[in-house]
N, C-alpha and C positions, 0 to 999 in steps of 0.2 A: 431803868429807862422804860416810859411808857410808849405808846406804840405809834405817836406822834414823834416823840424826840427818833425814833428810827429811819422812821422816811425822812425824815429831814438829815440824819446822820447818812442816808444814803445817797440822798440829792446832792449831799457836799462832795461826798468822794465820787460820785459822777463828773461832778465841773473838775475837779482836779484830776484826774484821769481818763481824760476824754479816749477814745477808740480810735486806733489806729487810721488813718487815710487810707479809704482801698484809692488804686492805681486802675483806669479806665484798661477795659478788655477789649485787645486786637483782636477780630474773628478770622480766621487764612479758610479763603474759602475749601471747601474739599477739594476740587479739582486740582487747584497750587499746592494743596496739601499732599496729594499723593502723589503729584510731579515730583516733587522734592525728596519724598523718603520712598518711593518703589521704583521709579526710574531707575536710580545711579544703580539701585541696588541690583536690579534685574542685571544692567552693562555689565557691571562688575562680575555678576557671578557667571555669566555664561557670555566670555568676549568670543569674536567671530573665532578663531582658532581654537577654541576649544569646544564650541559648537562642531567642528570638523572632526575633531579626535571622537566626539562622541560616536556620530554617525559612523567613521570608521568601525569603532567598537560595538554596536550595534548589528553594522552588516556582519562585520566579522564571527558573531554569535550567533548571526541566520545563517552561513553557510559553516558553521561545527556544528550547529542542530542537522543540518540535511544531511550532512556526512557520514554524522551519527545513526540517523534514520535510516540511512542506504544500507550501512552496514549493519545494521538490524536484520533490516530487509532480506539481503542477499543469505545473512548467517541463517537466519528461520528457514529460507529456502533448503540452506546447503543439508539441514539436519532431517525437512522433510526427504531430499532424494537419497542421501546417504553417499558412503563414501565414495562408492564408483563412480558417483557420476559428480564430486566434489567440482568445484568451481575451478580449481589446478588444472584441473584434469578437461572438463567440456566447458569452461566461461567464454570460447570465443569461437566463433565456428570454423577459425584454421585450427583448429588441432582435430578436427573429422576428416578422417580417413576418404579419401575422393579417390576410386581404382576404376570408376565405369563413369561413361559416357552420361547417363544419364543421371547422375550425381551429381556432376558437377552444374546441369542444368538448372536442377532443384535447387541446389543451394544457392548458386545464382540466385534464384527467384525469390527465396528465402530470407537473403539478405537485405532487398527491396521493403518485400515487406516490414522485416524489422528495423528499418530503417523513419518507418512510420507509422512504428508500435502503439504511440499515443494514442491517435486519433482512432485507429485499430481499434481499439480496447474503450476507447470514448462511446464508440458506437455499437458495441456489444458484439464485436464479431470474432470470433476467433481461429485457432489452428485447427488442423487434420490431418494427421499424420497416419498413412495405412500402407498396408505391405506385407513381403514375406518376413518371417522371422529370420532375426541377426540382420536386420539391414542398417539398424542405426537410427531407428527409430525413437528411443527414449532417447540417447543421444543429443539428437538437433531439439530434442521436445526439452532437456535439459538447457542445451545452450539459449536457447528461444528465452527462458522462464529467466534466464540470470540478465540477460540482457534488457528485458523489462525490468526488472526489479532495478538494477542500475538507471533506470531512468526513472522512479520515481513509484512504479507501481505494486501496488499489492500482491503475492504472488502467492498461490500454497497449490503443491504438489499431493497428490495419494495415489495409493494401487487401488484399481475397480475390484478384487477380489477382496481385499480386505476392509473397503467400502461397506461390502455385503455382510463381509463376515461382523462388523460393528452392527448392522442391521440385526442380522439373527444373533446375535447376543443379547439384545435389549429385547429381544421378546420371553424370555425367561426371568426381567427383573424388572423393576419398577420404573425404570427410568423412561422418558416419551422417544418416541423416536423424531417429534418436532426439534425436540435440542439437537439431535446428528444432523435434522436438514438445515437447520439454521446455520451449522459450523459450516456446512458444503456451502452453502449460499454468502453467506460473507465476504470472503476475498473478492477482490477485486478480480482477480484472473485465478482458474480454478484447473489444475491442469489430470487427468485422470491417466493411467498410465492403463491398460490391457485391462480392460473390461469386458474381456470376451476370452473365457477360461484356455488355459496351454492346449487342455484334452476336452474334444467334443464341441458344443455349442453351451451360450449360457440359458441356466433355465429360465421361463416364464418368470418367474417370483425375480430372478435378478437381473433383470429386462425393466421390469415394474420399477422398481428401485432405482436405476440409473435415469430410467422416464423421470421420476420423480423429480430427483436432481438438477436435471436438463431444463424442465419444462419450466421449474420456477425460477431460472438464470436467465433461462430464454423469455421470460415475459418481462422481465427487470430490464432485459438488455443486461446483463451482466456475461463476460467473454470466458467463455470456457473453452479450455483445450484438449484435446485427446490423442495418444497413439495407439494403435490395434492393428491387430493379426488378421489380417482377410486376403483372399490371392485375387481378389477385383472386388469392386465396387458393389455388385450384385451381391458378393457372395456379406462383404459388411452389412449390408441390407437384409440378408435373408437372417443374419443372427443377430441383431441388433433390433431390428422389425422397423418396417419401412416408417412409424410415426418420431422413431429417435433419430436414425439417421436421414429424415426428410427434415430435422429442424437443424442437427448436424451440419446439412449440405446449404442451409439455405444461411449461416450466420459464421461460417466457417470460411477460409482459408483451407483449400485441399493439396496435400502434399504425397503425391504417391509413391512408394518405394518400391518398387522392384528390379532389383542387382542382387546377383548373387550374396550369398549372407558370407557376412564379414568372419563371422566363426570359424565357418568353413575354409575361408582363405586362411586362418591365421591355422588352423589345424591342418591348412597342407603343406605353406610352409614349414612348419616344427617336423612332417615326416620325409621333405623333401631331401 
């Protein structure tokens, strides 16, 4: 077959096998198009009552997150104060011992305030708690710190003496003493417990260091609290030195304690 008879062999079985009919194409325009297949299917999958169950389950997991949080919260407190002053024992300020006239005034007052802790602590001002020893001082500074944390806030507790003493440790090893300020500057509410030693006054050098402290919570507006040993105001002043406790007095809550110390009562009782 030469190469004439071909195309002619091919021309034939074209006419005998002509190509199918195509069938004219409907075009659905986009818009009808995605009415049809994303509508129903959106109804379907999320009808009004199960839009409700959602949300329930939803809120239900934002208020186990905050509960969670709280008792975060409150546990890291309880480990910073220790056991005596565990949450059992001070989380409410009826279980503080009330024998004198002028206790029950304060705590009155006390109550007030923590009543509108938030805004408190929004605005960077905090407690003061000063007196004689055994008055009950860590105490209400204990119950104070638990009751913030149940409502939301950040709370961490430390002793002023061992404050210092993480100071002068780090000056024997490598470590900056920026990292220790930065840990005191964080919380939210920062509560320092007798910063002014059992015996004597504190020296210069641990003056310096609680300034430190103070000064850059005080320029943040960040709320610190404190309780301390002084038999008046003066005499906090005279060991603390007038530029701490002049920023102390001016962002601070003062709560003064003088009644007989509670030690005392309970050691006359036992010989009574």
């Amino acid at each position: 077959m030469n190469e004439a008879q071909g195309i002619a062999l091919m021309r034939k079985t074209m006419r005998d096998n002509p190509a199918p009919r195509r069938e004219p194409v409907t075009v659905i325009p986009q818009k009808e198009l995605m009415g049809e297949l994303v509508q129903p299917a959106q109804k379907n999958q999320f009808p009004p009552e199960d839009l409700a169950a959602k949300q329930t389950k939803v809120e239900q997991f934002k208020k186990n997150r905050a509960e969670m949080e709280r008792r975060h919260r409150i546990n890291q407190l309880a480990v910073d104060l220790g056991r005596r002053y565990r949450l059992e024992r001070v989380g409410d300020l009826d279980a503080y011992e009330v024998y004198h006239t002028d206790q029950r005034a304060m705590v009155s007052r006390l109550r007030k305030v923590l009543g509108n802790v938030v805004p408190l602590v929004k605005d960077g001002r905090g407690l003061l708690f000063f007196g004689m020893v055994g008055t009950g001082k860590d105490h209400l500074l204990a119950a104070a710190l638990y009751q913030a944390a149940d409502q939301g806030i950040d709370c961490r507790w430390a002793n002023g003496q061992e404050i210092f003493g993480e100071f002068r440790d780090r000056m024997g090893s490598n470590q900056r003493e920026e990292e220790l300020l930065a840990r005191f500057f964080k919380p939210t509410v920062l509560a320092i417990s007798d910063p002014i030693p059992p015996i004597g006054d504190p020296s210069s050098w641990n003056v310096a260091q609680l300034y430190r402290i103070l000064d850059r919570r005080y320029r943040e507006m960040k709320s610190t609290w404190l309780s301390l040993n002084a038999v008046s105001i003066e005499d906090a002043d005279a060991k603390l030195s007038s530029p701490v406790l002049d920023r102390l007095q001016e962002c601070c809550e003062l709560f003064p304690c003088f009644w007989p110390s509670y030690r005392e009562r309970q050691r006359q009782r036992r010989n009574a």
